[in-house]
C-alpha positions in Angstrom: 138.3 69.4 47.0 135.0 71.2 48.0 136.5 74.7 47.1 137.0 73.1 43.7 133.9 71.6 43.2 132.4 75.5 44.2 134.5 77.0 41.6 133.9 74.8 39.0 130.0 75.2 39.9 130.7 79.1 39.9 131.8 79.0 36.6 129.5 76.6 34.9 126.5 78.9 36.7 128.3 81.8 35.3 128.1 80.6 31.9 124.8 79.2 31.7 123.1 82.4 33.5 124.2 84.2 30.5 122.1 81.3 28.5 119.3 80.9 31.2 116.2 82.1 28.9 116.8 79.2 26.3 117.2 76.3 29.3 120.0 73.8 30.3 118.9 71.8 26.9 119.0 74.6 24.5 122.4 76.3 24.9 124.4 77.4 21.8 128.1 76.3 22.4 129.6 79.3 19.9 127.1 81.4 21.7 128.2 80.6 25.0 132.4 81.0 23.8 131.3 84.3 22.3 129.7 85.7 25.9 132.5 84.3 28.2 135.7 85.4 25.9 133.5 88.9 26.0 133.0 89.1 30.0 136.9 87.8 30.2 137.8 90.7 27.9 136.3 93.2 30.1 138.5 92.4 33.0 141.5 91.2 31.4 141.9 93.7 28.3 142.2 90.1 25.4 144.0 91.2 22.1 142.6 89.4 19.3 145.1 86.7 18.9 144.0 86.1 22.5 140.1 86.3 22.0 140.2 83.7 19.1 142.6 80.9 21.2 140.3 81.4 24.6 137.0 81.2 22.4 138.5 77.8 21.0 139.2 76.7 24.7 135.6 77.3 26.0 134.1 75.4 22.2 136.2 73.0 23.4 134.6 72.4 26.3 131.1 73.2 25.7 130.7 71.9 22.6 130.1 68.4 24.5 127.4 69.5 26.2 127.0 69.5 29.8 125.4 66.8 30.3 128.7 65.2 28.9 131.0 66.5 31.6 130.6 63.3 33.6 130.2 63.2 38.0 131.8 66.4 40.1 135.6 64.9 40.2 135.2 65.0 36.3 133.6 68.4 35.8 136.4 69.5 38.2 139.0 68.2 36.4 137.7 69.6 33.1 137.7 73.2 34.6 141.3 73.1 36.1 142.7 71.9 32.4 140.6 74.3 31.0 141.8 77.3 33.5 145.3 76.0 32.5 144.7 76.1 28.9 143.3 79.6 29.7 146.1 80.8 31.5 148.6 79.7 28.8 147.5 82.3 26.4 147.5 85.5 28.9 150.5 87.7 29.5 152.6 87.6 33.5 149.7 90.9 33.7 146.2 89.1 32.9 147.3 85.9 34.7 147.1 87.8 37.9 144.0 89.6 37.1 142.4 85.8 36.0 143.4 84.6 39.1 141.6 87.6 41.2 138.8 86.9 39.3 139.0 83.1 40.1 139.2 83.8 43.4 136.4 85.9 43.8 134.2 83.7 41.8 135.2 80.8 45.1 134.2 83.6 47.4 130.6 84.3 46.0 129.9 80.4 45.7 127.2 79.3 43.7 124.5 81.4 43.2 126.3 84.5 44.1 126.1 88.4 42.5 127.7 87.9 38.8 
């Protein structure tokens, strides 16, 4: 549960670093889709068809807002459906590539080199 909790952390710090001039408050949930399909496009090589389902997944998600995302077991559970979602659209190839990157997200922990 507490790797989880890190991971989820890992990526929610991931995405906001990218936003962390404008605040916690003042993010731009397109803005945010647009940077985090483009960072999982440098790793994992998206086609377009793929770009446009994962941006929905992450508007999906941020469009709540964070503040949204309810207690840790929430905000943990809304990362592993999101993952899943994630995963759904990449080829046998990409899934193993997402899943290195997951796992080296759990192994920097919070705070860690991007």
């Amino acid at each position: 549960m507490k790797k989880l909790f890190i991971c989820a952390l890992v990526a929610l710090s991931g995405v906001l670093s990218a936003n962390a001039q404008g605040g916690f408050g003042n993010f731009d949930p397109e803005e945010m889709a647009k940077m985090s399909v483009q960072r999982m496009d440098e790793q994992l090589d998206l086609n377009e068809e793929q770009e446009g389902k994962i941006k929905t997944i992450y508007l999906d998600m941020f469009k709540g807002g964070f503040e949204n995302m309810g207690g840790p077991e929430e905000m943990i559970k809304k990362f592993e459906e999101m993952n899943k979602k994630i995963k759904a659209v990449l080829n046998d190839e990409q899934k193993v590539k997402f899943d290195k990157m997951q796992e080296e997200m759990r192994r920097r922990g919070p705070g860690g080199p991007m």
